[in-house]
N, C-alpha and C positions, 0 to 999 in steps of 0.2 A: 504494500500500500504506500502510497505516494500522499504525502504531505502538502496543503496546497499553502505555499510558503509568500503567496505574493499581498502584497499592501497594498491599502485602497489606494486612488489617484489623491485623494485631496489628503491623507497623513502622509503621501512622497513628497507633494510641494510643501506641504507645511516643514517636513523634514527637510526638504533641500534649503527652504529659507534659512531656517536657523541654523544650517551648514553654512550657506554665503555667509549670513552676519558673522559668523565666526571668523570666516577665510578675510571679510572685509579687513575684521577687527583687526585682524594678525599680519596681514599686510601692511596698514596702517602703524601697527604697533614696530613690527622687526624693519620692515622695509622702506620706512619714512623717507629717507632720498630719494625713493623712484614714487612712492601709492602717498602722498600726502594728504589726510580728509582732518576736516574740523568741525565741529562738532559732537563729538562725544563719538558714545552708546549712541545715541538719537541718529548719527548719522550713519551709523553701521549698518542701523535698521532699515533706514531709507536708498540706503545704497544698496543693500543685500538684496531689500525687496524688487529694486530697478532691476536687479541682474536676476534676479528669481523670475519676472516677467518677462525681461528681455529672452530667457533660455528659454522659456513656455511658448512665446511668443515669435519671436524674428527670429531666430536659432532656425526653427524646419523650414524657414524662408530660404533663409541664407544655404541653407545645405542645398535646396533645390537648386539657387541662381547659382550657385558653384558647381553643381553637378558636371556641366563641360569641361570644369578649367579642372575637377579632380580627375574626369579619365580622360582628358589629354595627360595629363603629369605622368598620371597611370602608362597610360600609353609610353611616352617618352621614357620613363626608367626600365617600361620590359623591352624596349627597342636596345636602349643601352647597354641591358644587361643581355642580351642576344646579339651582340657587336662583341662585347669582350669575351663573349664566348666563341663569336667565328675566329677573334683575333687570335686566341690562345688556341685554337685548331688548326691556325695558320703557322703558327711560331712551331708548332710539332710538322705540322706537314713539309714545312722548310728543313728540316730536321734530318728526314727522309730522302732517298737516292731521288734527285729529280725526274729520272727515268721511269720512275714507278709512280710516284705522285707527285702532282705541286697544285697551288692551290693560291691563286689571285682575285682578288672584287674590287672590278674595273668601276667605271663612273665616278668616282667621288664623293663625297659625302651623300648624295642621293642613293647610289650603288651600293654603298654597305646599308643605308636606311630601307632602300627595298629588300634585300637579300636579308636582313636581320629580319625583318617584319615579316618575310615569305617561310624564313626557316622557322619561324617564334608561329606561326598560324599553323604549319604542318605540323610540328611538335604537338601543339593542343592540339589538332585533330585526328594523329595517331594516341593521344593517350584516353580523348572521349572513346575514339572509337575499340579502343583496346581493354575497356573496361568490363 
């Protein structure tokens, strides 16, 4: 039997508030060159609470309007990480009698960004289909 372990929605905000006021507080208190607030307690509360709405609020905005520029990024780190991988298959293949193999990606910075992105699409879809 399974325990149902989850909190209603309005004791999570109420808890995350009194988390922000805390983090405000503590920021405020250890971090005073960078988080500078004045007025007390009182302003921890009003601060805490602005970021307890703003995170309720504009937070799944922002995720959505960001949604292109995280899988571009996305995109761009597995492109990169599928170039230092041709590159290091290169550096072995160079290695190798050039009579038996060698191993070149002509074009330019486009040529290695099609050939990573071609090798990086085939991988994924020998490991769906291999499943």
């Amino acid at each position: 039997m399974s325990e149902d372990r989850s909190v209603s929605m309005p004791l999570r905000i109420v808890t995350k508030f009194a988390m922000n006021i805390g983090v405000v507080w503590l920021l405020a208190l250890y971090l005073g060159e960078f988080f500078q607030m004045t007025g007390g307690l009182g302003a921890a509360v009003v601060i805490g609470a602005l970021i307890t709405l703003m995170n309720i609020i504009v937070r799944p905005i922002l995720h959505i309007i960001t949604l292109p520029l995280k899988l571009f990024a996305t995109l761009i780190a597995l492109i990169i990480v599928q170039a230092g991988f041709i590159q290091l298959t290169m550096m072995v293949a160079e290695r190798m009698d050039p009579a038996v193999v060698s191993l070149q990606i002509g074009g330019g910075l486009a040529g290695w960004i099609v050939v990573a992105a071609a090798l990086g699409i085939g991988n994924w879809l020998m490991k769906v289909l291999l499943k």
